[in-house]
C-alpha positions as CSV (number, residue, x, y, z in Angstrom):
1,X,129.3,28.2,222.2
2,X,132.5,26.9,221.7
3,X,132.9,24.6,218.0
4,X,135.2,22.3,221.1
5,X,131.6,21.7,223.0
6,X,129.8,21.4,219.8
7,X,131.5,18.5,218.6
8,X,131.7,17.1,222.1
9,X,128.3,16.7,222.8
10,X,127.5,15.7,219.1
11,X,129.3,12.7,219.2
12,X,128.5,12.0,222.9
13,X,124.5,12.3,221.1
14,X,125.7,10.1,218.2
15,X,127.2,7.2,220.4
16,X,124.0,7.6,222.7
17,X,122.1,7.0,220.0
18,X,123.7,3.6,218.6
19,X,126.7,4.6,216.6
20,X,129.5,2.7,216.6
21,X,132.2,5.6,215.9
22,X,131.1,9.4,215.2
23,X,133.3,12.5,213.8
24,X,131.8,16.1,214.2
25,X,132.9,18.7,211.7
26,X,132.3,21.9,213.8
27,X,132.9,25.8,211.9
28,X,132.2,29.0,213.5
29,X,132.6,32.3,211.3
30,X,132.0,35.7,211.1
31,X,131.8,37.4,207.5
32,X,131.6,41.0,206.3
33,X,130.5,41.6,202.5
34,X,130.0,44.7,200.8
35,X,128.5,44.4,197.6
36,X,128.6,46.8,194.4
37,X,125.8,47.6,192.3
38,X,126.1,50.3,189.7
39,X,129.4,51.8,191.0
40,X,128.0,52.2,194.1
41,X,128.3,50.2,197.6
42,X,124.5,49.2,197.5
43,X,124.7,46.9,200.2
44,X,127.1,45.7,203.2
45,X,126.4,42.9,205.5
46,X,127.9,41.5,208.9
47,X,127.0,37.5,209.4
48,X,127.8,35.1,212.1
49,X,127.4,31.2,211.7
50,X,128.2,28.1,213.6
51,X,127.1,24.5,212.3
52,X,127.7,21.5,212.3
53,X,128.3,18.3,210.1
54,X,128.1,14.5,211.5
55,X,129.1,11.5,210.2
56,X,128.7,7.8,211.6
57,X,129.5,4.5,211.8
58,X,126.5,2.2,212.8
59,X,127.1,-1.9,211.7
60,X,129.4,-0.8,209.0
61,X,126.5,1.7,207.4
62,X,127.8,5.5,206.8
63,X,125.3,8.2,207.5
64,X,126.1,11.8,207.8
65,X,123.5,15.0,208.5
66,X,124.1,18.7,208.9
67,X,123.0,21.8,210.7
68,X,123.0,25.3,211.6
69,X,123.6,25.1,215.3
70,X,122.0,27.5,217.9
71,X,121.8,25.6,220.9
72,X,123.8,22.3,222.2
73,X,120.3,20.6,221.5
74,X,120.2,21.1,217.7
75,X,123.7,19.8,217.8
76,X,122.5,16.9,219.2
77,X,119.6,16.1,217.1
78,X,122.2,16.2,214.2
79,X,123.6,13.2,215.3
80,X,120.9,11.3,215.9
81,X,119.7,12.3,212.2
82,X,123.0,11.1,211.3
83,X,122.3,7.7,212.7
84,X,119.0,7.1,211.4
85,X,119.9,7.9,207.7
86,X,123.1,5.2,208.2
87,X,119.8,2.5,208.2
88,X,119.2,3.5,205.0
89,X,122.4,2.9,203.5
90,X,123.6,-0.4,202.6
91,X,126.6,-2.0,204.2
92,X,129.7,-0.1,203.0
93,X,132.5,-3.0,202.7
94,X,135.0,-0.6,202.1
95,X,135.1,2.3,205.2
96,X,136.8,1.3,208.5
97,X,136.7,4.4,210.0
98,X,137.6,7.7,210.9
99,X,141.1,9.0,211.7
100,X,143.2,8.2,214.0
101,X,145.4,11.2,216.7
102,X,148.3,12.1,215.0
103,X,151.8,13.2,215.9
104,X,152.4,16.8,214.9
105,X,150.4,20.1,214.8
106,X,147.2,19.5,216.4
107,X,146.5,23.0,216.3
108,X,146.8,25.7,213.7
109,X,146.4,29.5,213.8
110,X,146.9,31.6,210.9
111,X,143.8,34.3,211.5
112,X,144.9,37.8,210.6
113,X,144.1,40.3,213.4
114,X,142.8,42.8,210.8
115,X,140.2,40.6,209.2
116,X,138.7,39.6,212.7
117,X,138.7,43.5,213.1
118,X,137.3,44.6,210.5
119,X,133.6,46.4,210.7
120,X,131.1,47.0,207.5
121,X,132.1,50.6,207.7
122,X,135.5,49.8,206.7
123,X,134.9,47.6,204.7
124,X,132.4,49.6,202.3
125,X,135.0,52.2,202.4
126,X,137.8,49.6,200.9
127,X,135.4,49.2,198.2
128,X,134.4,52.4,197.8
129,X,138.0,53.3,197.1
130,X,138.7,50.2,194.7
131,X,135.4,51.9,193.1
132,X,136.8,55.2,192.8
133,X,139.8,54.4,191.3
134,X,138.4,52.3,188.2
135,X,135.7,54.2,187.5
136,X,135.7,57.3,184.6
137,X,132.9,59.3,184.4
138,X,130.9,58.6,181.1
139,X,133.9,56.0,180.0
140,X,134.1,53.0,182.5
141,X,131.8,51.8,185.4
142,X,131.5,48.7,187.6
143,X,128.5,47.3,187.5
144,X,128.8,45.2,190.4
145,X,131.0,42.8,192.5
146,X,131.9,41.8,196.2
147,X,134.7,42.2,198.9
148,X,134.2,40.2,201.2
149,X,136.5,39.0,204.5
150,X,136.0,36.4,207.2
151,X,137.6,35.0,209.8
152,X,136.7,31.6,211.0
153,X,137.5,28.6,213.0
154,X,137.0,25.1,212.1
155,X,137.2,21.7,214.8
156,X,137.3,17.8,213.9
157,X,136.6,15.7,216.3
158,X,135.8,12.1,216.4
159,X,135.2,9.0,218.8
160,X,139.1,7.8,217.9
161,X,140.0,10.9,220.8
162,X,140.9,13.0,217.5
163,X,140.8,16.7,218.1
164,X,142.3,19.0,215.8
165,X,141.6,23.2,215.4
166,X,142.2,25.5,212.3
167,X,141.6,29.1,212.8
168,X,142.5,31.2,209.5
169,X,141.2,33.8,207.8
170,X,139.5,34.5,204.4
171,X,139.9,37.9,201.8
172,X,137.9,37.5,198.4
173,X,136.9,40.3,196.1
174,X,135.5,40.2,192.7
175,X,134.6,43.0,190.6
176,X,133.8,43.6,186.8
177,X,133.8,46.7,184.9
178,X,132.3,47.7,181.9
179,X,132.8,51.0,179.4
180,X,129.7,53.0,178.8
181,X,128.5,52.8,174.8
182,X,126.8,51.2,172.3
183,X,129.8,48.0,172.1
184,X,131.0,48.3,175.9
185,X,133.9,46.8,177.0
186,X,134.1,44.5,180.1
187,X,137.1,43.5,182.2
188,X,137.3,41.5,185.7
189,X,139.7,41.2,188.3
190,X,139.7,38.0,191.4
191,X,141.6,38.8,194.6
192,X,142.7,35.8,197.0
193,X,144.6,36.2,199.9
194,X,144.3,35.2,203.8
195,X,145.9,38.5,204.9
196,X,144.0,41.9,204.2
197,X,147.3,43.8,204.2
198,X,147.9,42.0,200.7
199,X,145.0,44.0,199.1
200,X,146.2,46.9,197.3
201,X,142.5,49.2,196.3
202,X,144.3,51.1,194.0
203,X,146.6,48.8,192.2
204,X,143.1,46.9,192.1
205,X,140.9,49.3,190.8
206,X,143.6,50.4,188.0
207,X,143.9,47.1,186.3
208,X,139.8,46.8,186.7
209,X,139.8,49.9,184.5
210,X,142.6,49.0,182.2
211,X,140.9,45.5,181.3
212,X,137.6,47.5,180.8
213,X,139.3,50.2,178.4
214,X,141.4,47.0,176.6
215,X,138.5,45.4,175.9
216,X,136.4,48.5,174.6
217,X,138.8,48.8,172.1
218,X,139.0,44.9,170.7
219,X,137.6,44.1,167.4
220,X,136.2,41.0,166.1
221,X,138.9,38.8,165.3
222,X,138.9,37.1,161.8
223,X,139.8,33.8,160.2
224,X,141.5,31.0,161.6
225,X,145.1,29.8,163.0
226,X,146.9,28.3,165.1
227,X,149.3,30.0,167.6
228,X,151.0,30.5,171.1
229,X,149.0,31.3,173.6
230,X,149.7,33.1,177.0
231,X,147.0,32.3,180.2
232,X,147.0,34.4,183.4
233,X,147.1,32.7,186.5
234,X,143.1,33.0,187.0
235,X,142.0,32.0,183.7
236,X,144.6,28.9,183.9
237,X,143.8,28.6,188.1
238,X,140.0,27.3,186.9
239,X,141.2,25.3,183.3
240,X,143.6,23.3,185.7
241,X,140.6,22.8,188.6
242,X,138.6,21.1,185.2
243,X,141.3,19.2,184.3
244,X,144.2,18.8,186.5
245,X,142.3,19.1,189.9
246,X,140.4,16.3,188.6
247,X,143.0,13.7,187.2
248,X,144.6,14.0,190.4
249,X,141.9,13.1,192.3
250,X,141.9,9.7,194.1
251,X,138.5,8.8,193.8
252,X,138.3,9.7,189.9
253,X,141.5,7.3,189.7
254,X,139.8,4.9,191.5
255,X,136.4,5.3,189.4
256,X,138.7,4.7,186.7
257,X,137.4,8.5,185.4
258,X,141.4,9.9,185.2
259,X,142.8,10.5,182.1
260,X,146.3,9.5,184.6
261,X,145.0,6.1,185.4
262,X,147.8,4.2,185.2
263,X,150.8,6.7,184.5
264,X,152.4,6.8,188.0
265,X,156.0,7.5,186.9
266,X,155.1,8.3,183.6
267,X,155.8,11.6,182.0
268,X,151.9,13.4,181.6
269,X,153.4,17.2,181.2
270,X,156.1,19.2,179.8
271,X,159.4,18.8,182.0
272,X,158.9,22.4,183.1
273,X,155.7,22.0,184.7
274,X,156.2,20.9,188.8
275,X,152.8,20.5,190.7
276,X,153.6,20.5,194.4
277,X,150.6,20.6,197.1
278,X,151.7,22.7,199.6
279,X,149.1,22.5,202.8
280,X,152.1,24.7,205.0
281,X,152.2,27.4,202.6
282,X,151.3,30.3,204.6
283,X,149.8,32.3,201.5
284,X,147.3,29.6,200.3
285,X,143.8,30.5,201.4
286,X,142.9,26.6,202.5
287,X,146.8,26.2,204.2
288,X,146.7,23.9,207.5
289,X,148.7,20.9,208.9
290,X,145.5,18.5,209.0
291,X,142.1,18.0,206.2
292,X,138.3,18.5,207.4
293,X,138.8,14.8,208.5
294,X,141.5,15.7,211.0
295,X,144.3,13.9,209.0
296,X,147.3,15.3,208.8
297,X,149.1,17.0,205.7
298,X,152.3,17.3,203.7
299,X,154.1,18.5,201.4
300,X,154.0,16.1,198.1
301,X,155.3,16.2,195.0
302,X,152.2,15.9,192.5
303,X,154.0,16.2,189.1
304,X,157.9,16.6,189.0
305,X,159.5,18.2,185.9
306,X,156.6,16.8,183.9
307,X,156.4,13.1,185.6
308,X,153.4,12.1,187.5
309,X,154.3,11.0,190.9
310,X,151.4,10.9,193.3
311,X,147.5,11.1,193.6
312,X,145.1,13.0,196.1
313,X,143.3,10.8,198.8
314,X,140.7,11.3,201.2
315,X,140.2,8.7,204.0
316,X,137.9,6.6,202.2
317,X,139.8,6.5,198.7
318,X,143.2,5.8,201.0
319,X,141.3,2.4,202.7
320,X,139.8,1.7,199.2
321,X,143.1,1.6,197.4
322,X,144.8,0.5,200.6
323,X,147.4,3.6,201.3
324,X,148.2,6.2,203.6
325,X,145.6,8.8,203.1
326,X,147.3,12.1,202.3
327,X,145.5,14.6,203.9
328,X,143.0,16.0,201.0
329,X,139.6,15.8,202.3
330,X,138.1,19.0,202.1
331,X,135.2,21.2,203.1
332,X,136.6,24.7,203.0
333,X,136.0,27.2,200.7
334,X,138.3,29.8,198.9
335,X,135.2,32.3,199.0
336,X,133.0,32.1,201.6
337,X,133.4,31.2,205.1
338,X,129.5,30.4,205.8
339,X,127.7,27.3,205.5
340,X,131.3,25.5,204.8
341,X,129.5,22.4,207.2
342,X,126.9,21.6,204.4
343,X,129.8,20.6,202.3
344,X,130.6,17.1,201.7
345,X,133.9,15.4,201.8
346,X,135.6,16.2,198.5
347,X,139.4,15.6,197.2
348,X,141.0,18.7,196.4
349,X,144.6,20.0,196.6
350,X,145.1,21.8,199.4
351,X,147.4,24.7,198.2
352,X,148.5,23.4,194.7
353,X,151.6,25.5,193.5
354,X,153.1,25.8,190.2
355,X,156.7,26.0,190.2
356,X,157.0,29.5,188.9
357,X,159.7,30.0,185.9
358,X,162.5,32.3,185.5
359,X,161.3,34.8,183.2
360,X,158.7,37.5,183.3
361,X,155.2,37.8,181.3
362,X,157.0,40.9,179.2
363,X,160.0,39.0,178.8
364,X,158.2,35.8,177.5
365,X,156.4,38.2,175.1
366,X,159.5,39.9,173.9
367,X,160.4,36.8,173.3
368,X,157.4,35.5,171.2
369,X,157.6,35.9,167.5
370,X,153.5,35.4,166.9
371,X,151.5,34.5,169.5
372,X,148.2,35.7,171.9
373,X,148.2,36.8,174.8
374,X,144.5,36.0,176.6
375,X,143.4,38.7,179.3
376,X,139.5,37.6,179.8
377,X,136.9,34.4,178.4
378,X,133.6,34.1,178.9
379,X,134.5,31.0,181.2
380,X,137.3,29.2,181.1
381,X,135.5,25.8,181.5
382,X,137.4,22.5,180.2
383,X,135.8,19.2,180.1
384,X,136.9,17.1,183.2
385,X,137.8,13.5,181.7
386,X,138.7,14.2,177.9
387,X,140.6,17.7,178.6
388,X,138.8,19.2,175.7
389,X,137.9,23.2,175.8
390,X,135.9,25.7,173.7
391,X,136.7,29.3,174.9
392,X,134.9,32.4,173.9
393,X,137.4,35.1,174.3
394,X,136.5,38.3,175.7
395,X,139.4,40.2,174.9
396,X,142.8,39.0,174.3
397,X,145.7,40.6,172.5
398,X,148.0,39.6,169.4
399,X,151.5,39.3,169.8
400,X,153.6,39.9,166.5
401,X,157.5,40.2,167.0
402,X,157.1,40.5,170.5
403,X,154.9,43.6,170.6
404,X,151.0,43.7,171.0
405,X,149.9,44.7,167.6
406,X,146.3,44.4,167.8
407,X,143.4,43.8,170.7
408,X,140.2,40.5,169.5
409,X,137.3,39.2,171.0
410,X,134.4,37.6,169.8
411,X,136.1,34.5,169.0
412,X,136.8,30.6,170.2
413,X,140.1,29.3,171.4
414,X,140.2,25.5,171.2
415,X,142.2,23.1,172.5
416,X,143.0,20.1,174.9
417,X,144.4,20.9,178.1
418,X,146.1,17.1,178.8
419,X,147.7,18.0,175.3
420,X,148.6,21.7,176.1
421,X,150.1,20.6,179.6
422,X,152.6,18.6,177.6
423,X,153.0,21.7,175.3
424,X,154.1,24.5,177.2
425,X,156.8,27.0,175.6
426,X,157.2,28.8,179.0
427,X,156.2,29.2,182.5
428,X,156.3,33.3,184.1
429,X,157.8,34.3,187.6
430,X,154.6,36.3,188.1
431,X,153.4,33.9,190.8
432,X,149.5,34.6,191.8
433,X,146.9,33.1,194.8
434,X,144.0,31.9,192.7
435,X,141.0,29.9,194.9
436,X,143.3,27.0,196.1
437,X,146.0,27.6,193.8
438,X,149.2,29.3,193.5
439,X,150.4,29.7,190.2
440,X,152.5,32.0,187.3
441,X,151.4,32.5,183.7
442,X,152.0,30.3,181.6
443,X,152.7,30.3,177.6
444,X,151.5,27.0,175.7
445,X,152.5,26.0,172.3
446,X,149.6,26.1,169.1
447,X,145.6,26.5,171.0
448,X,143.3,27.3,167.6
449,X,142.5,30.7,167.4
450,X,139.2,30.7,165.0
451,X,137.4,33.9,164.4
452,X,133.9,34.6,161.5
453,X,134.7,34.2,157.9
């Protein structure tokens, strides 16, 4: 089945059935995952999906429903699920409707050949070599992890005559590795990317080990101080989703939840920090010229050197705060191409990019007098409305006269990342895809470093 006939006759069911407008949300995908367990391939797995989501208008009531979709008939009974859950919502005063055709790219096609190619075989034997090349017999293993690739197709289509089509593609691998011992070290590595040629196994599988062997040889860091400190780009990718994903959102403006309520115009960061959403940039893994709601997107300025200049907005935040919407309501997924339909609606940059500095990582460290230089936390969570962050540090490296001196872990970096975002010393060139992000490394001024008495 076709996601074009899917949608058709789910709206056709959803106006048959008493709705007054009706939008279908239609993905079809085909994923291959190979999985690690014990330095080994243990498992690979080939998956095809195809569902649907549905949401309607019916007297000014929103419902929605989802569904795996099999036959044109479970398609169908979406919408009319769809329709009887909008009587159970009150009136919503707010929502007018869904969106409207568009001039521009209706269509968008950005699938890599390779991905849609690509068979289990071939992909256990990617892994298999990203394997072999971190792994030391009786000195560092990887436990487990994932490659995965998909290549899927998405359609929105609505009652307004709205049609719009995304096929892209999706390459995600996450591994950890681990020394053997009685005080093993552990390091991690992330790979993003819409294009398979981008993966390099070996360069992979190298820096797997490195971080293992790094953190094998850390000791327990001591005391308390304050001093520069140097996130990579996936650490910092998931601090800024915490913080900075969420200010930006529309919705959290509009709930009044955003620390940048308010500050339109205002300087919020350091004036070398740019935030741009860049939905056309080809190497973002959620890049497209329209949302999940059809609407098209831009390029916008978020934060220009350090002033706040625009929010995110979905439809429904766009008609709440009467604006143009701007083309941020999302389903996809950085990670995983199935099940993407059961998503709701969410606000979320489409391809946020940092504007990358000048300088390179060793140059910024030649350059630092005292600082750290972080390579792994536990999880790099930050509190979503006060900024606030407690980090348990993994392994991360000290930094004295611009050489690493010495390797911690088991100790807290604290801080506040509103406050560090208007303290940043530098920003690196070493420009990195991270989920829906694409962003350097960046130095901030004093995070508290505090280690056991």
């Amino acid at each position: 089945m076709r996601p074009e006939d899917v949608a058709s006759v789910a709206i056709q069911a959803a106006k048959v059935a008493g709705a007054d407008q009706a939008e279908a949300f239609v993905v079809s995908s085909r994923s291959v995952s190979a999985y690690v367990d014990d330095s080994r391939v243990k498992s690979v797995e080939e998956k095809s999906d195809l569902g649907v989501a549905v949401r309607v208008i019916v007297g000014g009531r929103l419902g929605q429903a989802s569904s795996s979709v099999s036959s044109l008939q479970q398609a169908q009974a979406c919408s009319r699920t769809a329709v009887q859950t909008a009587s159970l919502i009150p009136v919503d005063k707010v929502f007018k409707g869904f969106a409207w055709p568009a001039k521009g790219r209706s269509r968008f096609k950005a699938n890599d050949p390779a991905v849609a190619s690509l068979t289990v075989e071939e992909a256990a034997e990617r892994l298999k070599h990203i394997i072999g090349t971190a792994i030391e017999p009786r000195k560092v293993k990887v436990p487990n992890g994932v490659l995965r690739v998909a290549d899927l197709e998405s359609v929105v289509a609505n009652t307004n005559e709205l049609l719009t089509r995304r096929e892209a593609s999706l390459v995600f691998v996450m591994l950890s590795a681990m020394t053997h011992g009685t005080s093993p070290g552990e390091g991690t590595e992330f790979f993003f990317s819409p294009y398979l040629k981008e993966l390099d196994e070996e360069k992979l599988g190298s820096s797997l080990r490195a971080k293992a062997k790094a953190s094998a040889q850390a000791k327990s860091f001591k005391g308390r101080t304050k001093l520069p400190v140097m996130l990579p780009p996936h650490e910092l990718s998931e601090m800024l989703q915490g913080s900075i994903h969420f200010a930006l959102s529309a919705e959290n403006v509009n709930r009044r939840r955003s620390p940048l309520v308010g500050k339109l115009g205002e300087k919020v960061t350091a004036k070398c920090l740019s935030l741009t959403d860049d939905p056309l940039d080809r190497r973002g893994m959620l890049s497209s010229p329209f949302d999940d709601e059809g609407t098209p997107t831009k390029r916008k300025t978020l934060v220009k050197d350090g002033v706040l200049k625009g929010f995110l907005y979905d439809l429904y935040n766009a008609q709440l705060s009467e604006v143009e919407p701007t083309g941020n309501g999302l389903r996809r997924s950085t990670s995983d191409a199935l099940s993407n339909y059961q998503q709701g609606i969410g606000i979320a940059p489409v391809c946020l990019v940092v504007r990358p500095g000048s300088k390179s990582v060793e140059d910024l460290i030649e350059d630092m007098d005292h600082g750290l230089l972080v390579e792994k936390t536990a999880s790099p969570d930050v509190h979503p409305i006060t900024g606030d962050f407690g980090l348990e540090v993994r392994c991360a490296h000290l930094v004295e006269k611009g050489e690493v001196k010495s390797t911690v872990k088991h100790c807290l970096l604290s801080g506040n990342m509103f406050q560090a975002l208007n303290q940043i010393r530098a920003v690196a060139n070493d420009d990195t895809v991270s989920r829906n992000l694409i962003l350097p490394s960046v130095l901030f001024e004093d995070f508290e470093l505090i280690g056991s008495e």
